[in-house]
C-alpha positions as CSV (number, residue, x, y, z in Angstrom):
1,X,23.3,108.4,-14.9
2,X,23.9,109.1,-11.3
3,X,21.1,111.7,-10.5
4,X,17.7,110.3,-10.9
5,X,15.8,111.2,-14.1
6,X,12.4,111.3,-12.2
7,X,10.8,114.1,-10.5
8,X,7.3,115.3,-9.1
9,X,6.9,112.1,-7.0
10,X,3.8,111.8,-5.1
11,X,3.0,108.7,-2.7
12,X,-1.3,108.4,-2.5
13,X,-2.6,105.0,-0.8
14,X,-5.2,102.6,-2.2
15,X,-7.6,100.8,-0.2
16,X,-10.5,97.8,-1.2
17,X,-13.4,99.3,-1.1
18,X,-15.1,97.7,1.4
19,X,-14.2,95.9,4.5
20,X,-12.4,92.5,3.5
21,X,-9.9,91.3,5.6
22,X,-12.4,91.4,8.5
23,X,-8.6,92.1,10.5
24,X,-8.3,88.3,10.5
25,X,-4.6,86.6,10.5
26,X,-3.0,85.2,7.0
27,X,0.0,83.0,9.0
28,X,3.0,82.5,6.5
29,X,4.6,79.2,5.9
30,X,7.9,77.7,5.4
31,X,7.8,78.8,1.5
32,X,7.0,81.8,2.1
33,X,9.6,82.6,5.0
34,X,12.6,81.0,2.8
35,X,11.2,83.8,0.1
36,X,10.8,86.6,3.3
37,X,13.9,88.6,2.1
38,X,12.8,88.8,-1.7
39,X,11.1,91.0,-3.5
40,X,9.5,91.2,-7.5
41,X,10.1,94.2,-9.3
42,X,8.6,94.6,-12.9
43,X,8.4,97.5,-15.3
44,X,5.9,97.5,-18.0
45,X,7.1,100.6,-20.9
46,X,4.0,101.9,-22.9
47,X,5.0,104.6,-25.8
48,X,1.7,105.5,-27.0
49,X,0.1,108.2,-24.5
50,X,-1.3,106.7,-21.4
51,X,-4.9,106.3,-21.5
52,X,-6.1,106.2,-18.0
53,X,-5.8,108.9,-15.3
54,X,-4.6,107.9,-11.8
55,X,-8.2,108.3,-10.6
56,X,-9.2,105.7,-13.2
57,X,-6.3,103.3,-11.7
58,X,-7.6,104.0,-8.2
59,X,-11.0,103.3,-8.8
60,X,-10.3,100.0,-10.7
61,X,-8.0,99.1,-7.5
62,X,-10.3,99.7,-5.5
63,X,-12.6,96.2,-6.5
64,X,-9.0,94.7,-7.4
65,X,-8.0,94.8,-3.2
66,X,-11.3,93.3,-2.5
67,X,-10.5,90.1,-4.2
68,X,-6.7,90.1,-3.1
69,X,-7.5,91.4,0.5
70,X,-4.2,90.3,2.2
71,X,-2.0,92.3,-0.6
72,X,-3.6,95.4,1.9
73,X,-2.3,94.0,5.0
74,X,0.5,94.7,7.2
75,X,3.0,92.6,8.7
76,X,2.5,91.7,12.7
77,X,4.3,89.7,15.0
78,X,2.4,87.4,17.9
79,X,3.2,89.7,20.7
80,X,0.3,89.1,22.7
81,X,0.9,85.9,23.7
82,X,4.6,85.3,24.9
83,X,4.4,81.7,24.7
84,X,4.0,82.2,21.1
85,X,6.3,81.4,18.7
86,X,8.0,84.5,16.8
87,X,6.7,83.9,13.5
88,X,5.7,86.9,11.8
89,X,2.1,86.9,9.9
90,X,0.0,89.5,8.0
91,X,-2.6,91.2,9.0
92,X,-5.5,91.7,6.6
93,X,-6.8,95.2,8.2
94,X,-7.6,96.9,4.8
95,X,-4.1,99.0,5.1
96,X,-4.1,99.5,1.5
97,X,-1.3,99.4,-1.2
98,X,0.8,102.6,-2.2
99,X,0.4,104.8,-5.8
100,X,3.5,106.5,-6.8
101,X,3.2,109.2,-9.4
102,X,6.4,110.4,-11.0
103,X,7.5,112.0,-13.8
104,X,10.6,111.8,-16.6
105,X,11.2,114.8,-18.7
106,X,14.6,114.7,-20.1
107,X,13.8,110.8,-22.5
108,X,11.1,109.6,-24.1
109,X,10.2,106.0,-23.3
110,X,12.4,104.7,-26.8
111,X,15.3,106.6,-25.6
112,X,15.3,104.9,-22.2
113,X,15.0,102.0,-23.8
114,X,17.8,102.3,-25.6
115,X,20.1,103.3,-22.4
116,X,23.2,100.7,-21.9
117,X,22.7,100.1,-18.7
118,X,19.1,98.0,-18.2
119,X,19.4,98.3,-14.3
120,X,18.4,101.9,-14.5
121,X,14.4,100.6,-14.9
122,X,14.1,99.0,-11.3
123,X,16.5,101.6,-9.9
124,X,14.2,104.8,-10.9
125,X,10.9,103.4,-12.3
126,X,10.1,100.8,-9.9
127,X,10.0,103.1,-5.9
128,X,12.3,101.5,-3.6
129,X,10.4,99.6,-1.2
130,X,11.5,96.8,1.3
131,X,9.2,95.5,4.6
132,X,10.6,97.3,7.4
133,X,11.6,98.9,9.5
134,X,8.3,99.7,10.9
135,X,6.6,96.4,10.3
136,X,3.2,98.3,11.5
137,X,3.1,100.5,8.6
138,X,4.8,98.9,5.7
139,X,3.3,98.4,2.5
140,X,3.6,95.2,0.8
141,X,3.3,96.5,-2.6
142,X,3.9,99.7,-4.3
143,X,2.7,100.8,-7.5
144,X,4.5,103.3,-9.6
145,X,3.2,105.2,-12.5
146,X,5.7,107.0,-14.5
147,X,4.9,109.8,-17.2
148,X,7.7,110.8,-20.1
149,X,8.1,113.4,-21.9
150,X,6.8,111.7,-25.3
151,X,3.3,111.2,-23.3
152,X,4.8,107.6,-23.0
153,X,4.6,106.1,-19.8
154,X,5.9,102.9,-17.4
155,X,4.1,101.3,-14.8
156,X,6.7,99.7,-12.3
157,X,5.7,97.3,-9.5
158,X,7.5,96.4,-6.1
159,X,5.8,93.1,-4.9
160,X,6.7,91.4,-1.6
161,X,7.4,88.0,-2.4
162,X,6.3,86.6,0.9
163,X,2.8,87.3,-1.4
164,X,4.0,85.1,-3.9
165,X,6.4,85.0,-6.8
166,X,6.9,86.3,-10.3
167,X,3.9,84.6,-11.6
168,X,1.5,85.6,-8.8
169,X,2.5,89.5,-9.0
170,X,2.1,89.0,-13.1
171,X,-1.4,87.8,-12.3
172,X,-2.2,90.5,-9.7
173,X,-1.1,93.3,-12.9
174,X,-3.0,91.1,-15.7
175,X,-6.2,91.1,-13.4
176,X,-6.0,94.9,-13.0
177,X,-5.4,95.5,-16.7
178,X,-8.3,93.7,-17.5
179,X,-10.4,95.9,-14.8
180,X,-9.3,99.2,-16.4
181,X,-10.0,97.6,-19.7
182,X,-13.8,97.0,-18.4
183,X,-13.6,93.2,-18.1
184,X,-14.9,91.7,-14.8
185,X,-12.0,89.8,-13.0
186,X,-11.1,86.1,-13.7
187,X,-11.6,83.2,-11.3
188,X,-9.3,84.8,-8.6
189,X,-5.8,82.0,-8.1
190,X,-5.8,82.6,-4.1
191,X,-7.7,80.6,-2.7
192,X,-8.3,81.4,1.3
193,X,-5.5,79.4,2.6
194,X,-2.7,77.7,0.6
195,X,-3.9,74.0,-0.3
196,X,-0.8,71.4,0.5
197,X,1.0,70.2,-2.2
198,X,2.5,66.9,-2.2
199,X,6.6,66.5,-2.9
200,X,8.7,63.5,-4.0
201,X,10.9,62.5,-0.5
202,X,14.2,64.3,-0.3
203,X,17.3,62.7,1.5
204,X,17.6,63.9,5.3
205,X,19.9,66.8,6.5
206,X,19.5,70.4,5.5
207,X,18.5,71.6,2.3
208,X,21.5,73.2,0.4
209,X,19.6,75.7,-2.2
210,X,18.4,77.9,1.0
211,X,21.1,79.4,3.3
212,X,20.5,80.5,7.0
213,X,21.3,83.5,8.1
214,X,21.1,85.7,11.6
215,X,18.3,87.3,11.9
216,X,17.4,90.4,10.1
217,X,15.2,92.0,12.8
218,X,12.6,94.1,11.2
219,X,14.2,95.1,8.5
220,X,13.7,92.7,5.6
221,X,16.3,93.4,3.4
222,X,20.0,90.6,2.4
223,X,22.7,92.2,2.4
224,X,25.7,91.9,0.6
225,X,29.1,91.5,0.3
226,X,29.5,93.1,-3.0
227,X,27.9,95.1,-5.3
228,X,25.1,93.7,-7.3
229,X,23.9,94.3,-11.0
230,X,21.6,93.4,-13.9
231,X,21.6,92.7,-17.3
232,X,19.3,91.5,-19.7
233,X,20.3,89.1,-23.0
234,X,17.8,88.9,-25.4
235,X,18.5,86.2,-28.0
236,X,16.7,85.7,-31.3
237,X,15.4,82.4,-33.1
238,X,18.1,81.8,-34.6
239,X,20.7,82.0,-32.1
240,X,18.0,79.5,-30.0
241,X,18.1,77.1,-33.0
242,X,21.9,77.2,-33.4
243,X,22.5,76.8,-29.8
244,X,19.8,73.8,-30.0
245,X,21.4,72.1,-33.0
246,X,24.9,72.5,-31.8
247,X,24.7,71.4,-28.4
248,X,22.3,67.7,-28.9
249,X,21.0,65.5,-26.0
250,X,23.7,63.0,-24.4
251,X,22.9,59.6,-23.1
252,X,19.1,59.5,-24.5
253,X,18.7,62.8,-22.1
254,X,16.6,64.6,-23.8
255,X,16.8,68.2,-22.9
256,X,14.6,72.1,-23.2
257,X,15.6,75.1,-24.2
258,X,15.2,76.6,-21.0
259,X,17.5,73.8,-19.9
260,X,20.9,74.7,-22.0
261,X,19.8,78.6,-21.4
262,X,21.0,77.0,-18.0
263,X,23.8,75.6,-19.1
264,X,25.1,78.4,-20.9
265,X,25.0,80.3,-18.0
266,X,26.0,78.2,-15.7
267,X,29.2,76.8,-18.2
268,X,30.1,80.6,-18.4
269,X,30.3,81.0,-14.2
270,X,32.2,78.0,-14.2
271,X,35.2,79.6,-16.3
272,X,34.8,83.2,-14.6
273,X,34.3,81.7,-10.7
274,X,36.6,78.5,-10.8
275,X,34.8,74.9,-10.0
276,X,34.3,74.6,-6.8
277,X,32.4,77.8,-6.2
278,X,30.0,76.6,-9.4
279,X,29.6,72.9,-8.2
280,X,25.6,73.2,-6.9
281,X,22.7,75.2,-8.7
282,X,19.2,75.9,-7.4
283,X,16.8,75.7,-10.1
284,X,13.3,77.2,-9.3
285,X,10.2,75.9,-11.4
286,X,6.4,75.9,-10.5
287,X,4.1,72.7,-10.0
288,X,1.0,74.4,-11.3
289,X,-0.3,77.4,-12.5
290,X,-3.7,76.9,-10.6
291,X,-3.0,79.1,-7.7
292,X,-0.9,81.8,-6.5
293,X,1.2,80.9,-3.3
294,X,4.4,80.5,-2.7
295,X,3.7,76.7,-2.0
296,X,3.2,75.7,-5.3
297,X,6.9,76.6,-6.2
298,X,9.4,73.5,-6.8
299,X,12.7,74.2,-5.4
300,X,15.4,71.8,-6.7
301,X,19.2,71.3,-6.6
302,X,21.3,69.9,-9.2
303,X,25.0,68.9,-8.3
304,X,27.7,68.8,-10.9
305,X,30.5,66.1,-9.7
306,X,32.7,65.9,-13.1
307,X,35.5,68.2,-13.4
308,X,35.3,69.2,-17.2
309,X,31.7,69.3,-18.5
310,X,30.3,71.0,-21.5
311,X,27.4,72.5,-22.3
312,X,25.4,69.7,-23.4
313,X,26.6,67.6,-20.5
314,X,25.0,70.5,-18.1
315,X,22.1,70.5,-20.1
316,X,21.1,66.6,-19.6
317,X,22.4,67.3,-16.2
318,X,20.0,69.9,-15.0
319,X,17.0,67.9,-17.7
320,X,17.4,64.6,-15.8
321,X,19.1,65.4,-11.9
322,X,17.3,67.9,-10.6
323,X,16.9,66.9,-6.8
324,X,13.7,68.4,-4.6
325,X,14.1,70.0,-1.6
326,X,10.6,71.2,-0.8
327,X,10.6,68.8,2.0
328,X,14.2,69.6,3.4
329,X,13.4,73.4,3.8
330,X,10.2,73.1,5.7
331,X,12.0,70.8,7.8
332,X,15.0,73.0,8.1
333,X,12.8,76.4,8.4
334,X,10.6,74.7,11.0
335,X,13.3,73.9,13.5
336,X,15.1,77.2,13.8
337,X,12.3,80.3,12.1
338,X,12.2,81.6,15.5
339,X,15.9,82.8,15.5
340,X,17.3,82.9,12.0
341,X,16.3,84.1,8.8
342,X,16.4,82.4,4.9
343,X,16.9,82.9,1.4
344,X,16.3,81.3,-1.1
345,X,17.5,83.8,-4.3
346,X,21.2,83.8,-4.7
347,X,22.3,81.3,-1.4
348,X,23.5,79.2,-4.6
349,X,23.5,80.1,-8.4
350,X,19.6,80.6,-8.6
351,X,17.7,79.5,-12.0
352,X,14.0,80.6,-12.0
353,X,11.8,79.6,-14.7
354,X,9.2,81.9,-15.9
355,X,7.5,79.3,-18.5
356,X,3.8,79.5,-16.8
357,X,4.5,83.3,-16.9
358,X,2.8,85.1,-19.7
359,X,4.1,88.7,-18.6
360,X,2.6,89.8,-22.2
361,X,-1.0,89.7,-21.3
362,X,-0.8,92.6,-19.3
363,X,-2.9,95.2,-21.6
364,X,-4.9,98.4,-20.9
365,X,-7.8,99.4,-23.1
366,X,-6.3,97.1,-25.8
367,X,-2.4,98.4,-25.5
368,X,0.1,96.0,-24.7
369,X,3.1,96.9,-23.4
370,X,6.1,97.7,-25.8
371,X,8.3,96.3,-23.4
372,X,8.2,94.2,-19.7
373,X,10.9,93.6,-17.6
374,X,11.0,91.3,-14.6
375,X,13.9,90.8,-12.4
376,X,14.1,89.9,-8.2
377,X,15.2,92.2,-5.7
378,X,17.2,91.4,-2.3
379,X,19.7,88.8,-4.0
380,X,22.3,86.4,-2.4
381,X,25.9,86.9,-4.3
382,X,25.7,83.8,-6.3
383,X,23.2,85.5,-8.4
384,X,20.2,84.5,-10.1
385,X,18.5,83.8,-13.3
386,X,15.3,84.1,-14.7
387,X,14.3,82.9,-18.1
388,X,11.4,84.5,-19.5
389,X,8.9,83.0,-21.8
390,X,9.0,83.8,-25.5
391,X,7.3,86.4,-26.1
392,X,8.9,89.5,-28.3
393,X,12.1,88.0,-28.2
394,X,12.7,84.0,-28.9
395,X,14.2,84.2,-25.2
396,X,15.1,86.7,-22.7
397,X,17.4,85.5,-19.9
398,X,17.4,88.4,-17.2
399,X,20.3,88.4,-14.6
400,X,21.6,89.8,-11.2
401,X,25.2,89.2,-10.2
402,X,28.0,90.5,-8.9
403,X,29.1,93.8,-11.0
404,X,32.5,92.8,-11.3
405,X,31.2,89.9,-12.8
406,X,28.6,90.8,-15.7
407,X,31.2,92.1,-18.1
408,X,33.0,88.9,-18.1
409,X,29.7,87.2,-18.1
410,X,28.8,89.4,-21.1
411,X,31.7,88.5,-23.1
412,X,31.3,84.6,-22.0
413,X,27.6,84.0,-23.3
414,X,28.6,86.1,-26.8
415,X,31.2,84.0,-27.4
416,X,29.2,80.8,-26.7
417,X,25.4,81.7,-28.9
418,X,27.0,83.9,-31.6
């Protein structure tokens, strides 16, 4: 499918609907300038006929942006006071959020669904959006609301992760859902400035799961050396169990099953990439589900040193080695932010767990969605992982990688859970 499916687009802004932001600075911090380049993107596929209009989703926004002010802002940089240093902030001026309307008249919402190639949802139903390059004027978020031809519809989300990660833009839809649905909003999980987390002491030197790059300018966008792709493998109880049962702790290591979904992956890189380029993973996990920064992530590092490891090896590895680096990127961001840029996503073999994420409460007027997808935009070539909660599958594991890679990858992970 080369031509796009959609058509009638229209582009309509959102604002709060009263003065919030008051125009006052949000600075960013180190965790949120190593995530600067990133972006969430998430498609939520209804098949029953949508029962809202888009005035109905405007005017539940509208008290939505008043709680989650900076979401409206705009990106600025401290140009009024030279001495400054160059480190961009938002703006909370009210700027609003974007509404895409769109249409799809050629599949229903079970034929898309059906479609080989999974990559096709963030490509068409989720609007293209990156920061730049008009910092002024960009949007950090952009909401897209797609209509089939069954009266099925999607509603697909471009979040800038510089607002927070997977679990903060899942919390920003589940809030809104509940709005439409006539619920007042929950206790809202940004608090007015991020509160400091403390991290377990890392060794000195730079921190090895962010890379540094030039800087992008205003345009926030990686680029990369190859083409990049996504699949998603769903996997079923059983295959879980079997994979569980066959592959048992080592050396009183006890480990998850979001630990050998890991290792599976990361076993299967190994064999297609050669050792040396698999020897160093970043693994990505929250410290609390309490608030919504970026701060509250963990960023980790796990080294494998042995040259012939297995599955369950990897698996104990990652349970019991993980290394934090929280410490080593702030310290590594602070001295050189000015003239460089980071990221975070794909600088080594990425693992991002989704456990505190429960993408599945999302619902409108009592209808959940028949299927979510969640995936990371702006990635490094190593690729990254993200292993999703169970929810209508016993796991999903959703990837991005290089697309010469994913066939081999494919054929790789079959071989090892069937």
């Amino acid at each position: 499918m080369e031509a796009s499916p959609v058509t009638n687009v229209r582009i309509s802004s959102v604002v709060p609907a009263s003065v919030t932001g008051q125009n006052k600075p949000r600075q960013l911090t180190t965790m949120d300038l190593a995530m600067k380049l990133h972006y969430v993107r998430a498609v939520y596929f209804f098949k029953g006929t949508c029962s809202f209009t888009i005035a109905d989703l405007k005017s539940n926004m509208f008290p939505l942006l008043q709680s989650y002010y900076h979401v409206s802002g705009r990106i600025r940089m401290p140009d009024n006071d030279p001495s400054a240093p160059a480190i961009p902030y938002i703006r909370c001026n009210d700027s609003g959020i974007r509404i895409v309307e769109a249409k799809v008249e050629e599949f229903t919402v079970e034929k898309w669904l059906n479609l080989d190639d999974r990559s096709i949802d963030h490509r068409f139903l989720v609007y293209d959006h990156v920061i730049g390059p008009d910092l002024n004027f960009s949007p950090l978020v952009f909401l897209q609301i797609t209509q089939f031809k069954c009266g099925g519809f999607s509603i697909g989300l471009s979040w800038a992760h510089i607002l927070g990660d997977v679990f903060s833009a899942s919390t920003f839809m589940k809030t809104l859902g509940q709005l439409m649905s006539g619920h007042g909003p929950p206790k809202l999980l940004y608090p007015k400035t991020p509160e400091p987390t403390p991290h377990a002491r890392d060794r000195d030197g730079e921190a090895i799961s962010i890379k540094k790059i030039e800087s992008v300018g205003e345009y926030w966008l990686l680029s990369n050396k190859c083409k990049m792709g996504r699949y998603i493998f769903n996997l079923s109880h059983d295959q879980i169990d079997r994979l569980m049962a066959k592959d048992t702790a080592q050396d009183d290591q006890p480990f998850s099953e979001v630990d050998i979904l890991y290792a599976v992956i990361w076993r299967s890189l190994v064999k297609i990439r050669g050792e040396s380029e698999t020897n160093v993973i970043t693994v990505c996990d929250r410290k609390k589900s309490s608030t919504c920064w970026n701060d509250d992530l963990v960023i980790s590092v796990v080294e494998r040193k042995n040259e012939k490891i297995g599955i369950s090896e990897l698996s104990a590895l990652i349970a019991g080695r993980k290394r934090e680096e929280n410490v080593a990127i702030k310290r590594m961001i602070e001295q050189d932010r000015e003239s460089s840029d980071f990221f975070t996503y794909g600088a080594n073999l990425t693992f991002v767990n989704l456990e505190m994420v429960n993408m599945w409460e999302f619902e409108i007027k009592g209808e959940k969605p028949d299927f979510v997808n969640y995936t990371i935009h702006g990635v490094g070539d190593k690729g990254v992982v993200l292993v999703y909660p169970k929810g209508k599958f016993a796991r999903s594991v959703s990837v991005v990688m290089p697309e010469g890679e994913l066939a081999k990858l494919k054929d790789e992970v079959i071989n090892i859970i069937m």
